[in-house]
C-alpha positions in Angstrom: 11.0 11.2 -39.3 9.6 14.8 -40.4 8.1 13.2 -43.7 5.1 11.5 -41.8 3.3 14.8 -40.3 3.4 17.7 -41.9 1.6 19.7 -39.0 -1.5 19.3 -36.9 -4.2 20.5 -39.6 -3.1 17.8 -41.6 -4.0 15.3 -38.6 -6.9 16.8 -36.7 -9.8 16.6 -39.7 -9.4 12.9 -40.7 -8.2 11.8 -37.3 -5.1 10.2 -39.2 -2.2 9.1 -36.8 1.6 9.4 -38.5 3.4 6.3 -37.3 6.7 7.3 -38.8 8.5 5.9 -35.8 7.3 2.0 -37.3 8.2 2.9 -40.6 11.8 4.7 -40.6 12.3 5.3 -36.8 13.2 3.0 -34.1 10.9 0.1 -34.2 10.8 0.0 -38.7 14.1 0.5 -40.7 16.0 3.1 -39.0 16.3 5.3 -42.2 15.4 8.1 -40.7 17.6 11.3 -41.0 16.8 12.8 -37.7 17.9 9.7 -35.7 21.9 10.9 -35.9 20.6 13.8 -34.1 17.3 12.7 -31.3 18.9 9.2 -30.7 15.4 8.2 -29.9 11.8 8.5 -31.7 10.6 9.5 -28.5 13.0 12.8 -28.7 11.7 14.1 -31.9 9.6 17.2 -31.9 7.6 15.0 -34.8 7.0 12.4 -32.2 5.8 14.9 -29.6 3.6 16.4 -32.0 1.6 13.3 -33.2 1.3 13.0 -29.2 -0.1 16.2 -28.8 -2.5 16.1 -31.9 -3.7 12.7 -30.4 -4.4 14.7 -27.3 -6.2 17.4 -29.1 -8.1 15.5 -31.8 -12.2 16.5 -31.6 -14.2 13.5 -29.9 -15.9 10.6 -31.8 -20.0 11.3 -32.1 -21.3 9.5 -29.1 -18.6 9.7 -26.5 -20.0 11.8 -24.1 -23.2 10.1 -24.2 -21.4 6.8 -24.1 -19.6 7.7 -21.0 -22.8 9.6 -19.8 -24.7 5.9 -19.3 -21.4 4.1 -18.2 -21.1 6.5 -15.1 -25.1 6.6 -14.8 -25.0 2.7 -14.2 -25.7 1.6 -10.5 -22.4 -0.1 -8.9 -23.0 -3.7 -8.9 -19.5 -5.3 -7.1 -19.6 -6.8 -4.1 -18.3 -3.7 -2.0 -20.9 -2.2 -2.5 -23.2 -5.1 -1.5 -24.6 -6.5 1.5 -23.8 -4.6 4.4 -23.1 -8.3 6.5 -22.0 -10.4 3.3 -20.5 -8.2 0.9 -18.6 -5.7 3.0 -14.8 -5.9 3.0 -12.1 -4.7 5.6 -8.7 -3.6 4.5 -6.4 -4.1 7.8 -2.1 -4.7 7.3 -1.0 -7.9 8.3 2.4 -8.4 10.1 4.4 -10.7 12.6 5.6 -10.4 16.3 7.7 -13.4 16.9 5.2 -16.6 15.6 2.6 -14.6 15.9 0.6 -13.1 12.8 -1.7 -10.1 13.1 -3.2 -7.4 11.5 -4.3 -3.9 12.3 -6.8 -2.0 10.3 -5.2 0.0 7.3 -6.3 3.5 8.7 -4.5 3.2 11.6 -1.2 3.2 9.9 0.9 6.2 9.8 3.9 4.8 8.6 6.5 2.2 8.0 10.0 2.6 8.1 13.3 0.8 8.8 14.2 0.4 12.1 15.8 3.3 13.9 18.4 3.8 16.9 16.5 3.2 20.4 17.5 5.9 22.8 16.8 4.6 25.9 15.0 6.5 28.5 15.5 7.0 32.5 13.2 6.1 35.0 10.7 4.4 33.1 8.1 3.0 34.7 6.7 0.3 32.6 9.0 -2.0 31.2 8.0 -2.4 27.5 8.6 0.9 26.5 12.1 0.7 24.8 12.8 4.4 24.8 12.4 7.1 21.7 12.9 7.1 17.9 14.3 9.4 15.5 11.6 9.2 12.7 12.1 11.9 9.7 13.0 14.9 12.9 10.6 13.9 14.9 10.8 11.8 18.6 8.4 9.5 19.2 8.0 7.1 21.6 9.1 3.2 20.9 7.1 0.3 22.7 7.4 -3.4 22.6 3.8 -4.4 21.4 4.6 -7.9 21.8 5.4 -7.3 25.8 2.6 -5.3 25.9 0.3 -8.1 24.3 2.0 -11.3 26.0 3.7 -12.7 22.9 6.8 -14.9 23.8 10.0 -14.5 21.4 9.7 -18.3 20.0 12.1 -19.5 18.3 11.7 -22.0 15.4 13.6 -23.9 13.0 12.4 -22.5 9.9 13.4 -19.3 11.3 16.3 -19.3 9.7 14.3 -19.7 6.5 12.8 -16.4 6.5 15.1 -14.7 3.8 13.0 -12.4 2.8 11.8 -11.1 6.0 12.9 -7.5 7.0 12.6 -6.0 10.9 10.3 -2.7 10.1 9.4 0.0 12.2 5.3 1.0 12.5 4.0 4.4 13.4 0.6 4.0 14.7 -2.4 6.9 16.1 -4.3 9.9 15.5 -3.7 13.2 15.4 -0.4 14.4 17.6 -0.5 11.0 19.4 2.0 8.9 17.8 3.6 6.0 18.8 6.1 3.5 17.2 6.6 -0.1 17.5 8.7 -2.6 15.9 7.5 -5.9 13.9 9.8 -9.2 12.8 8.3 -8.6 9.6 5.5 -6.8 7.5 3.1 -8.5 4.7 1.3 -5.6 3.9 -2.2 -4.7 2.7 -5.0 -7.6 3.1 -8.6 -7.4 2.0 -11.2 -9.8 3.2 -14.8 -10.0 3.8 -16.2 -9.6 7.1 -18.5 -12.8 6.6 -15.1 -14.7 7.0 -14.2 -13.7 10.5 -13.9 -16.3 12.7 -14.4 -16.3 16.6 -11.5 -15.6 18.9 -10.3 -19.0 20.1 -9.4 -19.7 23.4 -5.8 -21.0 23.3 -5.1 -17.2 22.4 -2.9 -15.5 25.2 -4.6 -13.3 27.7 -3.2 -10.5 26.4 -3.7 -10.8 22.9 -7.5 -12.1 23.3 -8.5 -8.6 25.2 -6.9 -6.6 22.0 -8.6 -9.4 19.9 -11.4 -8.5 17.6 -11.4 -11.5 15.8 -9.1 -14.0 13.6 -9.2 -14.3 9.6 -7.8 -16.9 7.9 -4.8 -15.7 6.0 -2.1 -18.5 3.8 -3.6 -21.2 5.9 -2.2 -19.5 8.9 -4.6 -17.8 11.3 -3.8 -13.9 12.2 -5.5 -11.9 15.1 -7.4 -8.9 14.1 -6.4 -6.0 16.9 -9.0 -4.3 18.0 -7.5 -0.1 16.8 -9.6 1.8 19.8 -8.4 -0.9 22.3 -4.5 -1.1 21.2 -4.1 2.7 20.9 -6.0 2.9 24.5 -3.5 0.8 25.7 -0.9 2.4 24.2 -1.0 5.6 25.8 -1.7 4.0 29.1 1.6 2.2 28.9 3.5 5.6 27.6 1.8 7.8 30.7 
């Protein structure tokens, strides 16, 4: 393995790369001497060296100006397009009973496996279940789907759900935290706002004031909350 590079001044002028690893190391014959000792290619000093030359080898004519115009170029994907057309929304989709909605991505704080509920005493509104232990700190735990008018349904192909794991989401802004619990979490979702569809009707009182609008999502429809409006009613329901 030392017979390939004979130091960096050797490999710097003409820009030659040793590949001693393909000819006597790991992936060629396995003749090299210094295997007994590094096990691996990728723990010879020879191996770190080539690395490093590769690192510190001058740049090709052009480059700069080559990367100059790339950067100069004006974006052209659809992000970046039409404010109505083009425009996408990142929100995070999850589940509350049958139910399937989504919450924009900012909103978020965190997700975490569900905690121990400590109940509290006196509590004035019903669907807050108490505080959470989350990484030190006590927040408050609500039932979202009580607050939004979502009946636990159960279905057949409940039982089919294997993969679907109870989380716990930490929602607000600044010190104003709150946590709630989901039947499951999808994660991120992108779509464009051109393919919001109206709220319909058959949606539950509840759910259709915190509604902002529906996407289609795995041929299933999901609610998209409204963030202002659930967080309002959040810390109405934990006053």
């Amino acid at each position: 393995m030392t017979s390939a590079v004979s130091g960096s001044a050797s490999l710097v002028p003409d820009l030659a790369v040793g590949d001693c690893w393909r000819q006597i190391g790991v992936r060629g014959d396995r003749s090299c001497p210094e295997l007994e000792q590094h096990l691996h290619c990728r723990n010879c000093p020879t191996y770190k060296e080539i690395a490093r030359n590769l690192l510190n080898r001058p740049l090709s004519p052009g480059y700069r100006d080559e990367w100059a115009r790339h950067f100069a170029q004006a974006r052209t994907d659809v992000a970046v397009g039409n404010a109505e057309d083009g425009a996408f929304q990142t929100v995070v989709v999850f589940r509350l009973s049958e139910e399937w909605l989504a919450l924009p991505v900012g909103s978020f704080q965190e997700v975490a496996e569900l905690r121990s509920i400590h109940s509290l005493p006196h509590r004035r509104n019903s669907a807050v279940l108490g505080i959470v232990n989350v990484r030190g700190e006590l927040l408050v735990c609500v039932s979202l789907a009580k607050l939004l008018g979502i009946e636990d349904r159960k279905t057949a192909d409940r039982g089919l759900r294997t993969s679907a794991f109870p989380r716990l989401i930490v929602v607000g802004n600044g010190d104003k935290r709150v946590a709630f619990g989901v039947d499951e979490m999808h994660g991120i979702y992108r779509y464009k706002q051109s393919d919001q569809l109206a709220v319909p009707g058959t949606v539950g009182k509840a759910s259709s004031s915190m509604t902002a609008a529906m996407i289609s999502w795995r041929e299933r429809a999901v609610g998209c909350l409204d963030e202002a409006l659930l967080l309002a009613m959040l810390d109405r329901a934990i006053a």
